[in-house]
Structures are given as C-alpha cells and as structure tokens.
C-alpha positions as CSV (number, residue, x, y, z in Angstrom):
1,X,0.0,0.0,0.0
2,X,1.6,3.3,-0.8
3,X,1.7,5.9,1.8
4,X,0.8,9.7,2.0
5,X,4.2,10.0,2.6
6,X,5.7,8.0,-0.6
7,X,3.3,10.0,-2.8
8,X,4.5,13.3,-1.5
9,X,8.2,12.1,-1.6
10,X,7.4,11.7,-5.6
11,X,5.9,14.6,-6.2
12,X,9.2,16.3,-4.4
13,X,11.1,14.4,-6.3
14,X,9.4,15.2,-9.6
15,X,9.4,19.3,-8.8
16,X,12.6,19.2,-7.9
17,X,14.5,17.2,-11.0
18,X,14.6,20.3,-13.0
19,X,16.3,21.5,-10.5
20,X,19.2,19.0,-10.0
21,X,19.8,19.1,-13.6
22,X,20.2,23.0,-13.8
23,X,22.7,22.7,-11.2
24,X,24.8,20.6,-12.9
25,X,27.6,21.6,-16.0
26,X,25.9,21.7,-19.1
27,X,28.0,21.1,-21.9
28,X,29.2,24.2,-24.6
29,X,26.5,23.2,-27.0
30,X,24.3,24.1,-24.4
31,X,25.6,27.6,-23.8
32,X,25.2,30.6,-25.5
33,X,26.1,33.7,-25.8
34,X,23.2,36.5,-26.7
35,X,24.1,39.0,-28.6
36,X,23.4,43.5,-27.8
37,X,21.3,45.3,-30.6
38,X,23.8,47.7,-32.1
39,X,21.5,51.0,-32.0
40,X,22.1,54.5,-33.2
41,X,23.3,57.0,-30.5
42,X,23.8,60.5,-32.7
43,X,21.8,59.9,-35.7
44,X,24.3,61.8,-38.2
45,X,26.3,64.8,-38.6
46,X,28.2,67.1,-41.6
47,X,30.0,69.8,-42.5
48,X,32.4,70.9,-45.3
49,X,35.0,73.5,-46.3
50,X,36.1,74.4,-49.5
51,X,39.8,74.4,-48.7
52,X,42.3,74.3,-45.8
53,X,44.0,72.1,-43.1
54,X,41.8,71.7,-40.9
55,X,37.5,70.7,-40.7
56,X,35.9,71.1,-37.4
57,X,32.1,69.2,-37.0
58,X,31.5,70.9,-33.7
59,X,29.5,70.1,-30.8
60,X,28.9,66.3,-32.0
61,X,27.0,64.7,-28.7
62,X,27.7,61.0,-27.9
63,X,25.3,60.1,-25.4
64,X,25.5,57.2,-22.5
65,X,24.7,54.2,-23.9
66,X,27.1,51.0,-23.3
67,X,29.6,50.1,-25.5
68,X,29.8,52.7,-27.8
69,X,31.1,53.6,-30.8
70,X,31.9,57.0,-33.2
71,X,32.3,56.7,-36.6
72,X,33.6,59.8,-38.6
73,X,33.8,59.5,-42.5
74,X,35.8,62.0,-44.9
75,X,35.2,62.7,-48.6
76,X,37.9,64.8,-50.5
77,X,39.0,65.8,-54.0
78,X,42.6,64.6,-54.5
79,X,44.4,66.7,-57.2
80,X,47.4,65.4,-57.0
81,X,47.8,61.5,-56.4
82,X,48.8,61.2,-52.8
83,X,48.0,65.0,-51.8
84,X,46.7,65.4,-49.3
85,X,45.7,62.7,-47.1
86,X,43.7,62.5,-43.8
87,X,46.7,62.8,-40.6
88,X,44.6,63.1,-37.8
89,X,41.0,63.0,-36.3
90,X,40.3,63.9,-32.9
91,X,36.7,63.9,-30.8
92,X,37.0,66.3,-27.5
93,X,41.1,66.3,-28.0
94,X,41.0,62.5,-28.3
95,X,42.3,60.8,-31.3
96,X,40.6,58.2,-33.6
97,X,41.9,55.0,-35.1
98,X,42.0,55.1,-39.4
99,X,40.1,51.8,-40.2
100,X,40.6,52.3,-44.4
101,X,39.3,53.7,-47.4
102,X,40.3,54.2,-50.7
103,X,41.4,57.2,-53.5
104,X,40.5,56.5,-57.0
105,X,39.7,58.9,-59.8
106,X,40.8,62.1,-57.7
107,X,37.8,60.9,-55.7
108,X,39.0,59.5,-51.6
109,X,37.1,58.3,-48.8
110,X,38.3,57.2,-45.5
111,X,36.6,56.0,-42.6
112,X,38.0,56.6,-38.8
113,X,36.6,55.2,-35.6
114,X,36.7,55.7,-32.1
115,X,36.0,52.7,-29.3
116,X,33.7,53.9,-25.9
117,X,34.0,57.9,-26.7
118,X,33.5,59.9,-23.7
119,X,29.6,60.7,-23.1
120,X,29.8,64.6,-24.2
121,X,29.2,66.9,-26.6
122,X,32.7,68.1,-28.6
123,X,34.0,69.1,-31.6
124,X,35.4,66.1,-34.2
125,X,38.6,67.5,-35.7
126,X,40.1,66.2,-38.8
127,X,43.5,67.7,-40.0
128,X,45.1,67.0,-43.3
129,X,48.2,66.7,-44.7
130,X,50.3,68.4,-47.4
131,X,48.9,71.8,-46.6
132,X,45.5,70.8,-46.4
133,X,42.9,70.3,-49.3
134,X,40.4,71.8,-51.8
135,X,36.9,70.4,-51.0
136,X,36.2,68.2,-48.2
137,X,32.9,66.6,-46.4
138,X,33.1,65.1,-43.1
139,X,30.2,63.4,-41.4
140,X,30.0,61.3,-38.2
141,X,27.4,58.8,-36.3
142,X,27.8,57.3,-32.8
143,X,26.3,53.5,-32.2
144,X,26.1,51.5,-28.6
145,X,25.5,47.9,-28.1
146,X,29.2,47.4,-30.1
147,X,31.2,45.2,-29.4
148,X,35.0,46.8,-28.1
149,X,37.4,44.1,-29.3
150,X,36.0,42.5,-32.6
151,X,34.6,45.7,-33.5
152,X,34.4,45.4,-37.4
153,X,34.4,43.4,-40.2
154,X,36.5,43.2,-43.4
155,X,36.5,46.8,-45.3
156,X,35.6,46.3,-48.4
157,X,35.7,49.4,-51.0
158,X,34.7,50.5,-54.6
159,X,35.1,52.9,-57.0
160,X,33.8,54.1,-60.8
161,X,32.3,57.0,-63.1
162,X,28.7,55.7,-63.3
163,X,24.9,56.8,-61.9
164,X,25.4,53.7,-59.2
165,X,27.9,53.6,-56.8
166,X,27.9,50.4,-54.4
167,X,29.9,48.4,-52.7
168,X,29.3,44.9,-51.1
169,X,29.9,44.2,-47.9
170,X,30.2,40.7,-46.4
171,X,28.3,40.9,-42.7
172,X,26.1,38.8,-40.5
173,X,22.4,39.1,-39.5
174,X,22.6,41.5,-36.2
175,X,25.7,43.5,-37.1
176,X,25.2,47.1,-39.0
177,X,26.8,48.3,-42.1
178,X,28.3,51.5,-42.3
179,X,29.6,53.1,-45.6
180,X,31.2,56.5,-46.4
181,X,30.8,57.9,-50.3
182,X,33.2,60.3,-52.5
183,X,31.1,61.6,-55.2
184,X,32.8,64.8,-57.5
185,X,30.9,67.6,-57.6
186,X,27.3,68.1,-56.6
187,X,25.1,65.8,-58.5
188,X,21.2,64.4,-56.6
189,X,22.7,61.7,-54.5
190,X,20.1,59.6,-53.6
191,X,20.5,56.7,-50.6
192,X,19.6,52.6,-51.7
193,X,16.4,51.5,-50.9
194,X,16.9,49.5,-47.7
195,X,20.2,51.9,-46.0
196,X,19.2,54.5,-43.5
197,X,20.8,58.1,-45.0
198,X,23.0,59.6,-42.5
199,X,24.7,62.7,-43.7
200,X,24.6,63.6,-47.6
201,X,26.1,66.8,-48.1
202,X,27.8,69.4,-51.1
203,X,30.7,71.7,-50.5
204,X,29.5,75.5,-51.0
205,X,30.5,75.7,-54.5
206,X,29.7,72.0,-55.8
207,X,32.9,70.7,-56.5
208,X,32.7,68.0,-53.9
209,X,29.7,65.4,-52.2
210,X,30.0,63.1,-49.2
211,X,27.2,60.9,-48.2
212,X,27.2,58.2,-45.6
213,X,24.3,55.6,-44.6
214,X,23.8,51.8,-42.4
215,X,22.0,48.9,-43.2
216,X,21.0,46.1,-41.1
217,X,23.4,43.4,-41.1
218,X,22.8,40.3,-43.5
219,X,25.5,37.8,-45.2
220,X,26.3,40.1,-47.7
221,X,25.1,43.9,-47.7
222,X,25.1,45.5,-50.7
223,X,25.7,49.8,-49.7
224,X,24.1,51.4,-53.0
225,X,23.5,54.7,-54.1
226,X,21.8,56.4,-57.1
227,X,23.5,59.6,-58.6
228,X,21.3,62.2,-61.2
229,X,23.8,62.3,-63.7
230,X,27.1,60.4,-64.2
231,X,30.0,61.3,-61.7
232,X,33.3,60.0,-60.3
233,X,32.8,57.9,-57.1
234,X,34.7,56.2,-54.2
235,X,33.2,54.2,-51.5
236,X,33.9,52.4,-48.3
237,X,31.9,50.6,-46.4
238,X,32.3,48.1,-43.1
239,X,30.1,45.9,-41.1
240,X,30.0,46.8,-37.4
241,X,29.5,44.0,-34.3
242,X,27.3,43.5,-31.6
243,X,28.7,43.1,-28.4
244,X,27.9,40.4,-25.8
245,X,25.1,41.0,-23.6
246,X,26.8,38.8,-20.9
247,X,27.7,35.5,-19.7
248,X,26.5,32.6,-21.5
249,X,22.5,31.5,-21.0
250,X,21.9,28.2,-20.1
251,X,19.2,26.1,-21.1
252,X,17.1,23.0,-19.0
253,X,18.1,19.4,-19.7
254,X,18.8,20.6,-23.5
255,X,15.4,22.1,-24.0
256,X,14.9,26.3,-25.0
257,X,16.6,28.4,-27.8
C-alpha cells in the first residue's frame, strides 16, 4: 500500500528534478552567448570647407549608452595622387583609429573610428596633410551595443564614373553596415532602398559630395546609391558588431533556444 508520505516524496522528487539538472555543468552546446542590438546613438552629422588644413564638426553629442562607438567619415578631391591625405582625427582632443578607405579617380574616402567615446558633446577635428585640401565633407554617427574588441568586419571598398555607386559588404544578420561615399561635384545623391541616410552633403561651390548611410546586417550587404547624372565615385563601407550582452544563457536538460 503506498503511503501519503511516498506519494508526496514523488511529487518532491518530480518538482525538484529540473532543479538538479540546472545545477549541474551543461555542456558548450548548451551555452550561449546572446548578442546586444547595435543601436544608433547620434543619428548623423556634416559639415564641409572648400579648402584648408583643418574641418571642425563641432559640438557632436555622444550620449550614455554601453559600448559605444563614433564613426567619422571624410570625402575629399585629391588633385594630385597622394595630396593630401587625412593625418589626424580627434573627438574632444581624443584621437581616432583610421580603419581604411580608398582614393581613385581624384575621388577618396576614408573612414576613422573611435571605441567607448566619452559621453559629451565636442567638436570632431580632422587635420590634413600636405597643406591641407580643396573640397572636403566630413560626417560622423555614434552607435552602442558594439562590441570593443571585434569591433568590425572586413572593409571592403569600390570605386567608378557611373549613376550607381555600391559596394558589397560581407556581414552577418545582427551587425550594421556602415559606408562613407566620394562623389565629384554636386550631383542628386540619392541613398539605396533598404540603407538609413545619415549625412549627404555638397561643398558650398559643388565641386565636392560626401554621403554616408547603415543597413541592417545580412551575409552580404550590398551599400548602394543612385547619382542624377554620371559622376566619379569612391566608396567604403564596413560591417560593425554587436557586443555580448553577458555570460553565456543556459538552457534546461537541452530544451529552450
């Protein structure tokens, strides 16, 4: 005959299996790491000069947010192959990393980046060499949720006289694509269909467009753009990574995504 006591003594046992198994080490296919959401912090920001050593995008904020990221992107006219070139870029005195780019076609485009700027609102300076330049665009976003080590992807770049400039990017779903485009002179630049435009702006007298956009994060990213009339173009472009939201998750007996 069973007993109030064996029945209970069951049930105990039955609650409290889950329980035993949580506590015991679960093997690496059963841990995961999840991943941030790489969000936008400073939505986008431009200026331009027509000629001289230095371009100042003042009082850029960077707000709060974890793991952050600022991402400045220059567009110049080169005249002379080599002349000038970007030497420096600094955010509230602070100076940023050259990740690449490209000159082709007198047309060049460079993208910088700074890991965990300070929260504040401060001027991005870019200084170039040789004297300085004819003709230059600058523009800047700031991202959190990125991850500080393996911050990027391969840079990939492209360049042609044609009404399409793009440039393929490889990437993964829940990273963001970031690209930075040299266009000569002032033609209607016009951002792909799926990117999110984030600065698109002319010198005073037309001789010189940048433009710069994201795109969620897929395998490959194609970064397009759609010009009114035939123009030299340069572009760069770079998939960004989410950081870890923290240690790994662990799952019961196997079971749960």
């Amino acid at each position: 005959m069973i007993t109030r006591r064996q029945i209970l003594v069951g049930l105990l046992g039955g609650l409290l299996a889950p329980l035993r198994a949580w506590a015991q080490p679960l093997p690496p296919s059963n841990l995961r790491i999840i991943d941030m959401a790489i969000a936008v912090d400073n939505t986008g920001a431009s200026t331009s000069i027509e000629s001289g050593a230095t371009i100042t995008l003042a009082n850029f904020a960077v707000g709060s947010g974890a793991d952050r990221l600022l991402i400045v992107g220059v567009s110049w006219h080169e005249w002379v192959a080599g002349t000038p070139t970007v030497s420096s870029i600094t955010f509230g005195g602070v100076g940023l990393t050259r990740l690449g780019g490209l000159v082709a076609g007198q047309k060049a485009s460079d993208i910088w980046y700074l890991k965990n700027p300070a929260n504040s609102t401060a001027n991005i300076v870019v200084t170039l060499s040789a004297g300085g330049a004819e003709y230059v665009v600058v523009g800047a976003t700031s991202w959190t949720g990125v991850d500080q080590t393996t911050t990027f992807g391969t840079l990939a770049t492209a360049n042609g006289s044609s009404t399409a400039p793009s440039v393929n990017v490889s990437s993964a779903a829940g990273e963001v694509v970031h690209d930075n485009l040299s266009v000569n002179a002032a033609p209607t630049i016009t951002v792909g269909a799926d990117q999110t435009q984030r600065w698109n702006q002319t010198t005073a007298t037309s001789q010189q467009s940048g433009a710069g956009s994201s795109e969620a994060g897929a395998a490959t990213v194609t970064m397009s753009w759609t010009l009114s009339v035939s123009k030299a173009w340069a572009i760069a472009g770079v998939s960004i990574k989410a950081a870890a939201a923290g240690a790994p998750q662990r799952t019961l007996l196997g079971v749960g995504t």
